[in-house]
gemmi code that builds the backbone of each chain (N, CA, C; Angstrom):
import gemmi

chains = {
    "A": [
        ("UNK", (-30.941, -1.187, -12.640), (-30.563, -2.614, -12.717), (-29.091, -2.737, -13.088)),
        ("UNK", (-28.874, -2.301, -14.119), (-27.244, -2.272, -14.897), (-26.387, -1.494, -13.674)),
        ("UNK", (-26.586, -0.355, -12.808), (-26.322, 0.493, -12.063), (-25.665, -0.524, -10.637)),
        ("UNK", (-26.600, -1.648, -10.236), (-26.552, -2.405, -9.111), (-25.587, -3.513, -9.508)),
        ("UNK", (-25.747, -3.755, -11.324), (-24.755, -4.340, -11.372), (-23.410, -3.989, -11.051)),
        ("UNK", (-23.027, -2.929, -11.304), (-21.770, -2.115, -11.853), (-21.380, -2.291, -9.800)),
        ("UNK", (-22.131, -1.332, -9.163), (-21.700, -1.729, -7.545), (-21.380, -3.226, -7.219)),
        ("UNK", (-21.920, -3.867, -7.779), (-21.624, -5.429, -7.131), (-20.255, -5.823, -7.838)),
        ("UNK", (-19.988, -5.588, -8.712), (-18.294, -5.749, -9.337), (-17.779, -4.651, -8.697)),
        ("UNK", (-18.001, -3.558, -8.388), (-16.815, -2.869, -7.538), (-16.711, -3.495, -6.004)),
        ("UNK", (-17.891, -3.907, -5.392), (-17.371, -4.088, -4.075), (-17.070, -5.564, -3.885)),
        ("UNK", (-17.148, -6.227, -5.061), (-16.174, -7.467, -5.438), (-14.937, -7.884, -5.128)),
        ("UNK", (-14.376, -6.868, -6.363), (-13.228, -6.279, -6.661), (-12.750, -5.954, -5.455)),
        ("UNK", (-12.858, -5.049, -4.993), (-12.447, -4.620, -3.512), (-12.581, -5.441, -2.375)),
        ("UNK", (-13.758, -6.343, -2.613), (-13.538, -7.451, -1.338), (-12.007, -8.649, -1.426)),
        ("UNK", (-11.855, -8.672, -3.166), (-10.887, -9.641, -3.080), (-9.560, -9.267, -2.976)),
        ("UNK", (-9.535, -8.103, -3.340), (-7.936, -7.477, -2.739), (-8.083, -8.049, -1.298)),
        ("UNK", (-9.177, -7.406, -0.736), (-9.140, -6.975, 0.801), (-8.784, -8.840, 1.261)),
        ("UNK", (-9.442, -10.031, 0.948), (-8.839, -11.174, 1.356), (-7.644, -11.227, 0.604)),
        ("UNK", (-6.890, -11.585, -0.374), (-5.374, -11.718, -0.789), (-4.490, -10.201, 0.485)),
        ("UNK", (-4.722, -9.446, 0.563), (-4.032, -8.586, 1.286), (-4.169, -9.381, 2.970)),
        ("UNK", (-5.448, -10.284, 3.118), (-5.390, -10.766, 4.659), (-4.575, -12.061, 4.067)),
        ("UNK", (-4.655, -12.924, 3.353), (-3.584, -14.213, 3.061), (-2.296, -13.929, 2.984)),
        ("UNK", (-1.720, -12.582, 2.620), (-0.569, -12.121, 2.631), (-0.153, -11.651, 4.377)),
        ("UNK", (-1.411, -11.331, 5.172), (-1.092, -10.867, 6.666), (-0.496, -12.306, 7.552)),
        ("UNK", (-1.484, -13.225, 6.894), (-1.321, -14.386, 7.683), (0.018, -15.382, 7.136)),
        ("UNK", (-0.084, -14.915, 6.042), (1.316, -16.489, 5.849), (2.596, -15.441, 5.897)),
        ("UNK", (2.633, -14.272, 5.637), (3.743, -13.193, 5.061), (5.186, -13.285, 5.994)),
        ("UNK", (6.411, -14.194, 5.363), (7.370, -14.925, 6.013), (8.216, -13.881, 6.832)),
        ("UNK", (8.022, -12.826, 6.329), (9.110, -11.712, 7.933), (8.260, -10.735, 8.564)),
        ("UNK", (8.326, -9.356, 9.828), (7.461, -9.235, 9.954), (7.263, -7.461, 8.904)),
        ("UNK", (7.907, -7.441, 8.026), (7.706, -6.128, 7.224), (6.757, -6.448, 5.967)),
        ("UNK", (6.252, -7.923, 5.680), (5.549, -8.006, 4.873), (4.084, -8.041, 5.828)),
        ("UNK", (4.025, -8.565, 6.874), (2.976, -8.220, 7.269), (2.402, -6.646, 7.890)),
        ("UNK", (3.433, -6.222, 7.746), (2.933, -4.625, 8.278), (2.608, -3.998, 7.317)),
        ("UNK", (2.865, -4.214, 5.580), (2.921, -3.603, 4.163), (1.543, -4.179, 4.010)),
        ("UNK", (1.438, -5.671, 4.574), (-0.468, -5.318, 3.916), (-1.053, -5.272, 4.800)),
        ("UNK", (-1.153, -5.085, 6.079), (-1.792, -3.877, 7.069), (-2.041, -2.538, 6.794)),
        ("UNK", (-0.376, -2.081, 5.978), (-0.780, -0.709, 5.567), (-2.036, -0.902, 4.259)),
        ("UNK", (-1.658, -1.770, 3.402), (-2.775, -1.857, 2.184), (-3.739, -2.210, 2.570)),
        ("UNK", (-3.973, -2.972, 3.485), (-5.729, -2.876, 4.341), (-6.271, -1.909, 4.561)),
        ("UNK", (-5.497, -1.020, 5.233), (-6.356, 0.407, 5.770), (-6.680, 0.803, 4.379)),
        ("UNK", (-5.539, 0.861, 3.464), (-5.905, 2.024, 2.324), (-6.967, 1.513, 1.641)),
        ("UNK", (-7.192, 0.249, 1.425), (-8.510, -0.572, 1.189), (-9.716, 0.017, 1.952)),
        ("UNK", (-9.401, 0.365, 2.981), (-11.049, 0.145, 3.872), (-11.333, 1.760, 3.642)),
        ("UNK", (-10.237, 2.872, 3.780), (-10.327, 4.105, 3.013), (-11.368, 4.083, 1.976)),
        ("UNK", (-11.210, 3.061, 0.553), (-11.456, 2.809, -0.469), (-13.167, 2.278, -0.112)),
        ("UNK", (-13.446, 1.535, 0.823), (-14.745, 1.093, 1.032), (-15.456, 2.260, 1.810)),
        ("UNK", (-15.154, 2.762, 2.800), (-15.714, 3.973, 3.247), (-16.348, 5.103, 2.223)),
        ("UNK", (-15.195, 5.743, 0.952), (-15.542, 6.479, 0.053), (-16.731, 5.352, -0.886)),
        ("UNK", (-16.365, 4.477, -1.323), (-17.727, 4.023, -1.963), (-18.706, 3.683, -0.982)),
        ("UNK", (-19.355, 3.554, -0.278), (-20.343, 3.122, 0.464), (-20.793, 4.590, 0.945)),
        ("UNK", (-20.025, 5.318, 0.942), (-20.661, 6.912, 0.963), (-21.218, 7.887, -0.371)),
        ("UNK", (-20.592, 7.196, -1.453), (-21.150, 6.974, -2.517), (-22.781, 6.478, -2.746)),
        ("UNK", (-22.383, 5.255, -2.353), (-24.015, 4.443, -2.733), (-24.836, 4.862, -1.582)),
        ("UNK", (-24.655, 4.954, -0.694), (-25.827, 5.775, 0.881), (-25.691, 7.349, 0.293)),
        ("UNK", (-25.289, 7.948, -0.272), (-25.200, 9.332, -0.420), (-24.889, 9.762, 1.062)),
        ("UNK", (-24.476, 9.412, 1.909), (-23.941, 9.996, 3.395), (-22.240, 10.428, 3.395)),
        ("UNK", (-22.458, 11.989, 2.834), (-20.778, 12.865, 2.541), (-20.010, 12.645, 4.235)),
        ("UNK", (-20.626, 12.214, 4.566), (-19.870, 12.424, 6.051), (-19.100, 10.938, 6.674)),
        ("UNK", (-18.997, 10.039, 5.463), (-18.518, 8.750, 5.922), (-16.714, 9.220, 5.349)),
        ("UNK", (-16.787, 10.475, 4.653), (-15.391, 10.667, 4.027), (-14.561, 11.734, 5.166)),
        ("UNK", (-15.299, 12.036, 5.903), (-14.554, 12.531, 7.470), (-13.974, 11.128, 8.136)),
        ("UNK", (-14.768, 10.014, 7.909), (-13.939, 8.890, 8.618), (-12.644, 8.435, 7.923)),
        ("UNK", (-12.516, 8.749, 6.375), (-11.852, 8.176, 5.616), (-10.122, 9.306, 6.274)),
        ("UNK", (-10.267, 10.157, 6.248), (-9.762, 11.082, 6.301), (-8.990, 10.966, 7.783)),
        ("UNK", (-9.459, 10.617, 9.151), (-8.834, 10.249, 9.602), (-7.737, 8.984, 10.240)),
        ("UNK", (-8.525, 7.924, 9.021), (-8.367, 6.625, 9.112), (-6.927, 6.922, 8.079)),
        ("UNK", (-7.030, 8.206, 7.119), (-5.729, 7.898, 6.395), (-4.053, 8.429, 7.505)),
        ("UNK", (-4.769, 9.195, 8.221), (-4.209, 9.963, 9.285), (-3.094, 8.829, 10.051)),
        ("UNK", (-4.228, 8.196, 10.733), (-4.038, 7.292, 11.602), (-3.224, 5.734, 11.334)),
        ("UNK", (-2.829, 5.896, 9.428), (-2.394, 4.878, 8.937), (-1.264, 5.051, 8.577)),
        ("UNK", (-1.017, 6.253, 8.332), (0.216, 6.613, 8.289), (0.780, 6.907, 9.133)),
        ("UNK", (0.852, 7.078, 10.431), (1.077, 7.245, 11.415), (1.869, 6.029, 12.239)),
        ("UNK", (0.456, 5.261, 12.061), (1.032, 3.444, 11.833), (1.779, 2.884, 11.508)),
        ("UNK", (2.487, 2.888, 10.305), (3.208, 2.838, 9.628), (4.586, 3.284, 9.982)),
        ("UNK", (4.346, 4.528, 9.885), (5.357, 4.798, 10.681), (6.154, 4.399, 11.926)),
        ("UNK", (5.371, 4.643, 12.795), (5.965, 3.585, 14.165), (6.078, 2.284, 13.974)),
        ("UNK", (5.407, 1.668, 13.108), (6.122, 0.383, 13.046), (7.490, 0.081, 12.078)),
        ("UNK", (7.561, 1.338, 11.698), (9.081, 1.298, 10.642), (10.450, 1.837, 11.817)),
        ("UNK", (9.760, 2.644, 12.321), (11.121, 2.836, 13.613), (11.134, 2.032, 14.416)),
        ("UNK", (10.302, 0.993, 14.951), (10.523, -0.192, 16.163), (11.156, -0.800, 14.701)),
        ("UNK", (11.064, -1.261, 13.708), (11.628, -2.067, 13.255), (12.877, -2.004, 13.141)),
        ("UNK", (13.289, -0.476, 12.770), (14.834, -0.648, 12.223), (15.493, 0.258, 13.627)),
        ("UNK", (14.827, 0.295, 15.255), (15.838, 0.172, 16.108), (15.840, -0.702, 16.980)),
        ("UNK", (15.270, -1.626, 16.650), (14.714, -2.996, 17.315), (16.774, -3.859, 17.049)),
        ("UNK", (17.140, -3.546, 15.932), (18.199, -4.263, 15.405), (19.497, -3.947, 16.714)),
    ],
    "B": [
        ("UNK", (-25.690, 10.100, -17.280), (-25.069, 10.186, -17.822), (-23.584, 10.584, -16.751)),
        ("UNK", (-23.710, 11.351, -15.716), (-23.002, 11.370, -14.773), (-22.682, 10.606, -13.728)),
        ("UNK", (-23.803, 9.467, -13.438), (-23.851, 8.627, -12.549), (-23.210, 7.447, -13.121)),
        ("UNK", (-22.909, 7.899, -15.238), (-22.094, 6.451, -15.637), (-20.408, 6.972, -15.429)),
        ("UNK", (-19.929, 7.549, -15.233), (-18.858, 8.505, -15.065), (-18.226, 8.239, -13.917)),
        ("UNK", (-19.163, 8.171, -12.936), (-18.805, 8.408, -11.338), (-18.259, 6.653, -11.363)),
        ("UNK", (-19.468, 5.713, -11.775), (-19.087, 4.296, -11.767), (-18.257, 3.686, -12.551)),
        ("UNK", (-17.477, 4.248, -13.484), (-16.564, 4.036, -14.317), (-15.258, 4.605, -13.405)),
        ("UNK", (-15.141, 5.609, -13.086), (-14.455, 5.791, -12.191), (-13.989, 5.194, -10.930)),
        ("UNK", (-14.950, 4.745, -10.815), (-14.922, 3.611, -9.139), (-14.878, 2.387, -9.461)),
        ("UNK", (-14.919, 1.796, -10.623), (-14.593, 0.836, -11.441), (-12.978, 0.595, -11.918)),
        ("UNK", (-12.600, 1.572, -12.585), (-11.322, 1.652, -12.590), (-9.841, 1.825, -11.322)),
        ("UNK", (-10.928, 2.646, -10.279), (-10.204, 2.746, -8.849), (-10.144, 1.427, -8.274)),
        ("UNK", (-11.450, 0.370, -8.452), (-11.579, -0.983, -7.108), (-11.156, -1.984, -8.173)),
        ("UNK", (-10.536, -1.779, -9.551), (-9.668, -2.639, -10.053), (-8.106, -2.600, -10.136)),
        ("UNK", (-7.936, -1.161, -9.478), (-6.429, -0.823, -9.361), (-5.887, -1.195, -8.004)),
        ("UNK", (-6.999, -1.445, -6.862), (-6.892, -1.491, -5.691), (-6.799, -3.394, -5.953)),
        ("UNK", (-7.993, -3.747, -6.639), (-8.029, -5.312, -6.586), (-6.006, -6.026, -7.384)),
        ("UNK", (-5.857, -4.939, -8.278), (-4.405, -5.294, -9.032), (-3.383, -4.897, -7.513)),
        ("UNK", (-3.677, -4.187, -6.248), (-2.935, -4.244, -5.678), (-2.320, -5.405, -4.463)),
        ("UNK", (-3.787, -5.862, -4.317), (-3.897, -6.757, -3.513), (-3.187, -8.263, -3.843)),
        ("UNK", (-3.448, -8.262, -5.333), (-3.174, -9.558, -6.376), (-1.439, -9.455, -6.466)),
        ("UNK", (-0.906, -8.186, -6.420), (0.441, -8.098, -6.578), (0.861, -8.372, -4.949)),
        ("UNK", (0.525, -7.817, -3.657), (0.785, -7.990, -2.355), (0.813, -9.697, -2.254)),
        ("UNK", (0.137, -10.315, -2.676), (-0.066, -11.840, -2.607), (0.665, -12.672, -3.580)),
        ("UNK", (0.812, -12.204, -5.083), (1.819, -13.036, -5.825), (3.418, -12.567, -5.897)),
        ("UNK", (3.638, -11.876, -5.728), (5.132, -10.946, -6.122), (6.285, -11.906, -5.074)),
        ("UNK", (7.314, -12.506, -5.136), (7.976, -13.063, -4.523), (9.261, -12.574, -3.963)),
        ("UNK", (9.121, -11.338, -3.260), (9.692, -10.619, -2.417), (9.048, -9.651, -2.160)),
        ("UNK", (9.655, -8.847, -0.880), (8.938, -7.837, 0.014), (9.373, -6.201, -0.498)),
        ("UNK", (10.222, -5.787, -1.513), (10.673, -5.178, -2.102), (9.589, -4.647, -3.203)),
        ("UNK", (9.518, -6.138, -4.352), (8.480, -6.148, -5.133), (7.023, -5.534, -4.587)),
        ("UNK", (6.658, -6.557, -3.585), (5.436, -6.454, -3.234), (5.238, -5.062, -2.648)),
        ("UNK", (6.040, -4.548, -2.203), (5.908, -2.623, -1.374), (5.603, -1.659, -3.452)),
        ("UNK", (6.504, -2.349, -4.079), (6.560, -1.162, -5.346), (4.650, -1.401, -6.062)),
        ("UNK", (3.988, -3.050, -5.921), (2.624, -3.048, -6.219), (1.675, -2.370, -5.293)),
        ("UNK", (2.104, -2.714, -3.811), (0.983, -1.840, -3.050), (0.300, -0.468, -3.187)),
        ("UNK", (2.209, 0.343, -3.089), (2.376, 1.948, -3.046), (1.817, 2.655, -4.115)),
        ("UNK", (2.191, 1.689, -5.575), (1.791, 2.639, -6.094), (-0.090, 2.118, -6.936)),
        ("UNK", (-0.461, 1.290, -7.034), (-2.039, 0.920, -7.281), (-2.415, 1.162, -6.422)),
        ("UNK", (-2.054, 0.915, -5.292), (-3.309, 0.755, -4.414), (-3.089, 2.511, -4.067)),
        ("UNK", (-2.201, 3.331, -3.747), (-2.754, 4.871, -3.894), (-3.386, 5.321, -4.893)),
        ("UNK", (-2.901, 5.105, -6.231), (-3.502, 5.258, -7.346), (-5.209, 5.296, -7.075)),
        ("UNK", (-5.225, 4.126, -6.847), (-6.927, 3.372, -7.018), (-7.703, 3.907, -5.945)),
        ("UNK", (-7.358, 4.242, -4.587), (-7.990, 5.041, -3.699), (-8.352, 5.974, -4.052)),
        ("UNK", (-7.434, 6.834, -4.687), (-7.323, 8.540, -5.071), (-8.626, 8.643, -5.784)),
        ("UNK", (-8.855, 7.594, -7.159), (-9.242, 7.488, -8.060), (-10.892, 7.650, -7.183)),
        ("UNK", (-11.261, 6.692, -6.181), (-12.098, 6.317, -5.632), (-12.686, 7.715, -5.388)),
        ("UNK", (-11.494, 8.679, -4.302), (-12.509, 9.600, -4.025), (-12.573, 10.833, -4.837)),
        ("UNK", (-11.522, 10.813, -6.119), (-12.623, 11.696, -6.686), (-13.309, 11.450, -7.209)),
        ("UNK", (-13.809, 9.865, -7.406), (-15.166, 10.236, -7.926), (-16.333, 10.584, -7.044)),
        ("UNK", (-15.569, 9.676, -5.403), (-17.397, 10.421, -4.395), (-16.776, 11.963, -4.451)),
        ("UNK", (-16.493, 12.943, -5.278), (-16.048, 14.601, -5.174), (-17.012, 14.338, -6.325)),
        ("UNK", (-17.155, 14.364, -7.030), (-17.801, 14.727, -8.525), (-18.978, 13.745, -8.165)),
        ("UNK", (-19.679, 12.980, -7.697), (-20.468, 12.830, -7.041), (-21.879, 13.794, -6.387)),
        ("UNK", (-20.719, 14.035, -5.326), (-21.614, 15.124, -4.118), (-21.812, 16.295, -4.806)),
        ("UNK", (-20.481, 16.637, -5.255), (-20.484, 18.249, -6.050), (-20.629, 19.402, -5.428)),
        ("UNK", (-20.338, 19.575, -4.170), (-20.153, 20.504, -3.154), (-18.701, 21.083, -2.987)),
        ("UNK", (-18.763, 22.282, -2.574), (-17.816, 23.192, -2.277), (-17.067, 22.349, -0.960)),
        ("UNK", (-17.468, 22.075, -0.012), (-17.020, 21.087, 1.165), (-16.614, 20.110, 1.206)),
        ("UNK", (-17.050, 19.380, -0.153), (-16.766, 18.030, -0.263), (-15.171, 17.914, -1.100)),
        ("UNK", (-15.369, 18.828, -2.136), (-13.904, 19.096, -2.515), (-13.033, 19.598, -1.931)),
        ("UNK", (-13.113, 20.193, -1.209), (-11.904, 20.264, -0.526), (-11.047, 19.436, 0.403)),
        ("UNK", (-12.501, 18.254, 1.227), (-11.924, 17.506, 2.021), (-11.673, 16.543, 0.994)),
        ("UNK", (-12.394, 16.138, -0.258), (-11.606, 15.232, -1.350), (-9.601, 15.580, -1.655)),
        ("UNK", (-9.810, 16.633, -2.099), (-8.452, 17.360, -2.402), (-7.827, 17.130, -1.053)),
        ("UNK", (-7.957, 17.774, -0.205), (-7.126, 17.165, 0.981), (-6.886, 16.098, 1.058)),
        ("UNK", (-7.967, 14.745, 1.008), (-7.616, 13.611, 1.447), (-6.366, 13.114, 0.354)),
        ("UNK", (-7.008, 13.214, -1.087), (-5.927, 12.708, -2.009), (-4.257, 13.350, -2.039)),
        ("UNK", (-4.468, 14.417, -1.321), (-3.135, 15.064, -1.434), (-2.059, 14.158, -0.686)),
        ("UNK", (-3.278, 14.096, 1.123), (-2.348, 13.584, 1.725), (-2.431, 11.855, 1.340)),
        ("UNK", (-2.794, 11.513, 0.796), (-2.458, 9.660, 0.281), (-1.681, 10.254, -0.830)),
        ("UNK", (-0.938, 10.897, -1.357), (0.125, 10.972, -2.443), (1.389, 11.490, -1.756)),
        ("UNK", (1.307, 12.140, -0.523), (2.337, 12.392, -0.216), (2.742, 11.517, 1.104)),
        ("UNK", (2.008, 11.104, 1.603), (2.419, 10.231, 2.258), (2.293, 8.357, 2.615)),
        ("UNK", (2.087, 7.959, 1.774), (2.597, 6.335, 0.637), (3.859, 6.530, 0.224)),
        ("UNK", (4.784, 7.936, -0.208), (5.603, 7.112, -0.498), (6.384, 7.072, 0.548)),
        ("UNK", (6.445, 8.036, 1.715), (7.356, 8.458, 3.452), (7.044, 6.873, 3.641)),
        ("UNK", (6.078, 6.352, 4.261), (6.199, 5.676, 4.686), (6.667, 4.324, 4.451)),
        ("UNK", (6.191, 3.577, 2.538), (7.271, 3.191, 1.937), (8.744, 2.684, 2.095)),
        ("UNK", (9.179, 3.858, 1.812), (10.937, 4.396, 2.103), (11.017, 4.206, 3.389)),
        ("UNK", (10.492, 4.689, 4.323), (10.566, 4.303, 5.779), (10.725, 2.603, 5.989)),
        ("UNK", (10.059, 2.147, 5.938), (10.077, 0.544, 5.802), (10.839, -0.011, 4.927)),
        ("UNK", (10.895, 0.157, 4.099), (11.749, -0.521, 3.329), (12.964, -0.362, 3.438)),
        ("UNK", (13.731, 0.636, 3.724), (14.762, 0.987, 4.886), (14.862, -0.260, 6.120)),
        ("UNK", (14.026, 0.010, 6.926), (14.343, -0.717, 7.931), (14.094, -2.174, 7.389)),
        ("UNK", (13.391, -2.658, 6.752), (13.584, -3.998, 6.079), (14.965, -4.470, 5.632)),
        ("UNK", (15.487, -3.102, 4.920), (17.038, -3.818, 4.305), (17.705, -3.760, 5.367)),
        ("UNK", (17.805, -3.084, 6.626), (18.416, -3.143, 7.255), (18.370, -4.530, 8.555)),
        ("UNK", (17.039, -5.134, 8.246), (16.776, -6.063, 9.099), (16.768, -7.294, 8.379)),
        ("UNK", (17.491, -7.351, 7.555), (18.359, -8.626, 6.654), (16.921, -9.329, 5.425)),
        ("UNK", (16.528, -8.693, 5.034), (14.885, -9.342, 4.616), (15.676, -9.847, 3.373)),
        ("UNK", (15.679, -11.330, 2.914), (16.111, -11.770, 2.061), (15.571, -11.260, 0.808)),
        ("UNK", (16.590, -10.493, -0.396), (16.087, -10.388, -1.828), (15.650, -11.518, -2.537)),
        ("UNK", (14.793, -11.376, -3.616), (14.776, -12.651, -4.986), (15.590, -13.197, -5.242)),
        ("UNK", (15.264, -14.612, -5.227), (16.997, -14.831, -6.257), (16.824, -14.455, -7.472)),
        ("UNK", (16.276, -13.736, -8.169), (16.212, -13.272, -9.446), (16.760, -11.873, -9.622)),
        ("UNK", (16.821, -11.405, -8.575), (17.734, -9.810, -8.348), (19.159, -9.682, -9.191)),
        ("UNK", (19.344, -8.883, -9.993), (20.446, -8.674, -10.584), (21.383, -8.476, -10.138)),
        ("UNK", (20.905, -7.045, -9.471), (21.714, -6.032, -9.078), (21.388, -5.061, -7.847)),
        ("UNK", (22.536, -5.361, -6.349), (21.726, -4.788, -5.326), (22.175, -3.838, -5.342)),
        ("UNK", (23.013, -2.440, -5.624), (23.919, -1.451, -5.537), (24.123, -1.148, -4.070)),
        ("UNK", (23.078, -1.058, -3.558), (22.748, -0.607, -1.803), (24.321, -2.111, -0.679)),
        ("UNK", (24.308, -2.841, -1.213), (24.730, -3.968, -0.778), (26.531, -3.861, -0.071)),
        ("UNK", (26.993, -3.611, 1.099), (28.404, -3.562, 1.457), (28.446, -1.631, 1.598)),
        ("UNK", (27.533, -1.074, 1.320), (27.803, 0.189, 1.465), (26.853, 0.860, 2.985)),
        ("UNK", (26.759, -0.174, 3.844), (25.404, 0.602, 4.314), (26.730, -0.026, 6.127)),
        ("UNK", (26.678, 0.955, 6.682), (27.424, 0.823, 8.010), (26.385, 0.219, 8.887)),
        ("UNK", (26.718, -1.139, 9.540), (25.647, -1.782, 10.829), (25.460, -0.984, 12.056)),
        ("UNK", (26.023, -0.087, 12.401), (25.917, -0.324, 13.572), (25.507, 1.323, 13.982)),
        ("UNK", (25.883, 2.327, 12.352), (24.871, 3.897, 12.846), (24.512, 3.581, 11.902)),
        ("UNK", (23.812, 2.710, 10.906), (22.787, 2.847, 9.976), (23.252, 4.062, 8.765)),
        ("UNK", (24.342, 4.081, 8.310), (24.744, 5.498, 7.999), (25.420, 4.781, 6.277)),
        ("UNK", (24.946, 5.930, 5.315), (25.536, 5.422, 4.541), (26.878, 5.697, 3.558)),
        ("UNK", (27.644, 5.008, 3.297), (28.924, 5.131, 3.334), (29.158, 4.922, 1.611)),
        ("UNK", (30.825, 6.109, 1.244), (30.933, 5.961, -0.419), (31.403, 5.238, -0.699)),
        ("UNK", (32.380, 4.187, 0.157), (32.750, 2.854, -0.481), (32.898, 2.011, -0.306)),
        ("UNK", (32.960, 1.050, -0.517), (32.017, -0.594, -0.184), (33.578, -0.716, 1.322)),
        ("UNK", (32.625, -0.911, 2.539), (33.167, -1.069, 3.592), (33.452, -2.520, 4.052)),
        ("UNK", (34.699, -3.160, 4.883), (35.030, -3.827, 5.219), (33.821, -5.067, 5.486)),
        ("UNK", (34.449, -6.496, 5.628), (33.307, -7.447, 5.661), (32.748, -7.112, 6.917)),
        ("UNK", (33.654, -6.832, 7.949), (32.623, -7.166, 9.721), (31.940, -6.054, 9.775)),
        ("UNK", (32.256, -4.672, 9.201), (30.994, -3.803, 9.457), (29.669, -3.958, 8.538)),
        ("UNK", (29.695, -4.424, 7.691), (28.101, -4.833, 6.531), (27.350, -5.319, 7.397)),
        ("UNK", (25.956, -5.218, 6.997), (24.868, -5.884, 7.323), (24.571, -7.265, 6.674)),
        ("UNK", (24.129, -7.789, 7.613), (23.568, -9.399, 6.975), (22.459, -9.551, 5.936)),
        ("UNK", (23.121, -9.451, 4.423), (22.139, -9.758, 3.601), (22.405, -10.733, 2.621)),
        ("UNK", (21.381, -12.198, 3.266), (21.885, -13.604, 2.447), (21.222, -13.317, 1.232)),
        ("UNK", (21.439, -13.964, 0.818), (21.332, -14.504, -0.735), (20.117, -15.269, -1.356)),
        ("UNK", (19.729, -15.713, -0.058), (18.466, -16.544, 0.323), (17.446, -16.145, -0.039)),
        ("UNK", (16.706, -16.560, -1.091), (15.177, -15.838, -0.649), (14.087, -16.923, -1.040)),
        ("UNK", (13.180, -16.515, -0.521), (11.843, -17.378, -0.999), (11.349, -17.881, -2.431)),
        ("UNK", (11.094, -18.948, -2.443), (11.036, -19.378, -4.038), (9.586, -18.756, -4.164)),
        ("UNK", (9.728, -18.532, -6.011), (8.699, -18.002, -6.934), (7.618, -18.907, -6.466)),
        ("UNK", (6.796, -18.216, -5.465), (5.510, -18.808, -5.175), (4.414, -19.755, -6.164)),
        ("UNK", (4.315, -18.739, -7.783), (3.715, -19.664, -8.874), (3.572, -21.093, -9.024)),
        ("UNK", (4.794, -21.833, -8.375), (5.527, -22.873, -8.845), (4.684, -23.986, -8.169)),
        ("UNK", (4.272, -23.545, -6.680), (3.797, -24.282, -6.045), (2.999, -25.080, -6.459)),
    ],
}
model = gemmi.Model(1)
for chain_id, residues in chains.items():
    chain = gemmi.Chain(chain_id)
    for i, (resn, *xyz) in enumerate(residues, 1):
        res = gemmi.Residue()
        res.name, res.seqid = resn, gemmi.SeqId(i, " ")
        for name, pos in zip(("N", "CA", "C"), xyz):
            atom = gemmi.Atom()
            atom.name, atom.element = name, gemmi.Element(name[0])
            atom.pos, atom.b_iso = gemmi.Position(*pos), 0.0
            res.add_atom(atom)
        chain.add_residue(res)
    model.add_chain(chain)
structure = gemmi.Structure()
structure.add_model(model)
structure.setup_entities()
């Protein structure tokens, strides 16, 4: 009981970053603030993958995490070089 | 007794992640808001998976734990610096509460190259003065 509590404040917690990080995508006044919480989205959903593999006991949702961190940095990246030779 | 450990742990991770999100949304520049993301919200991930590592408790699982956290510590801050780079270079207005830009008249427009002493007005980059008011206020 106390146990189900404790999950429901973590994936709370983590849901409300995850909307303030989308209110920051949508109003965010240039376009490097919206690519900074794109990057903090992924690292968020990283963050939900490892707990939800947690609570299912399924070790194999952290192979997804793993390439999702791959693939975010990566992201990131290319959108930092279109940005600064875009000028 | 281990299963209170693991959730204390993931407790402390999805409140470092929730402090990141809260800073991405209140902080009133894009400067600020990169120094709350980078460093809570890696923090609080990391945090996350070692606890699913001490969790599972497998030889397999730690290692792809250790791997994963290695590479979210070493690469948050590349990419970071990467952006935030091209941000200053793409005129992103500072706070008006900024003291002190040091970076400011030293940075060449046109190879991106950086230079030891504060260079002529027509080669600088365009960085107004301008910035977005302290959101709070609203």
């Amino acid at each position: 009981m106390m146990v189900e509590i404790l999950w429901d404040i973590i994936f709370s917690f983590l849901s409300i970053g995850f909307i303030s990080a989308f209110i920051r995508l949508a109003r965010g006044p240039h376009l490097p603030d919206r690519i900074i919480s794109l990057d903090l989205i992924s690292i968020m959903a990283i963050g939900f993958f490892v707990a939800y593999a947690v609570l299912y006991d399924q070790s194999s949702f952290l192979d997804v995490s793993i390439i999702l961190a791959i693939i975010t940095f990566l992201g990131t990246v290319a959108f930092a070089y279109y940005l600064e030779r875009r000028v | 007794m281990g299963e209170y450990l693991i959730l204390g742990i993931f407790l402390l991770g999805s409140f470092l992640v929730l402090v990141a999100g809260i800073g991405l949304l209140r902080m009133p520049d894009l400067f600020l808001r990169m120094s709350a993301t980078a460093k809570a919200g890696t923090l609080g991930t990391g945090l996350m998976v070692l606890g699913a590592a001490i969790h599972f408790d497998e030889f397999a699982i730690y290692t792809r734990a250790i791997a994963l956290i290695a590479f979210l510590f070493v690469t948050a801050p590349v990419s970071t610096h990467m952006l935030g780079r091209a941000a200053y270079f793409d005129g992103v207005p500072l706070w008006k509460g900024t003291i002190q830009d040091d970076l400011r008249g030293h940075y060449k427009l046109t190879t991106h190259s950086l230079e030891e002493e504060i260079l002529p007005e027509k080669d600088q980059s365009h960085i107004e003065d301008e910035a977005d008011a302290f959101e709070i206020n609203e």
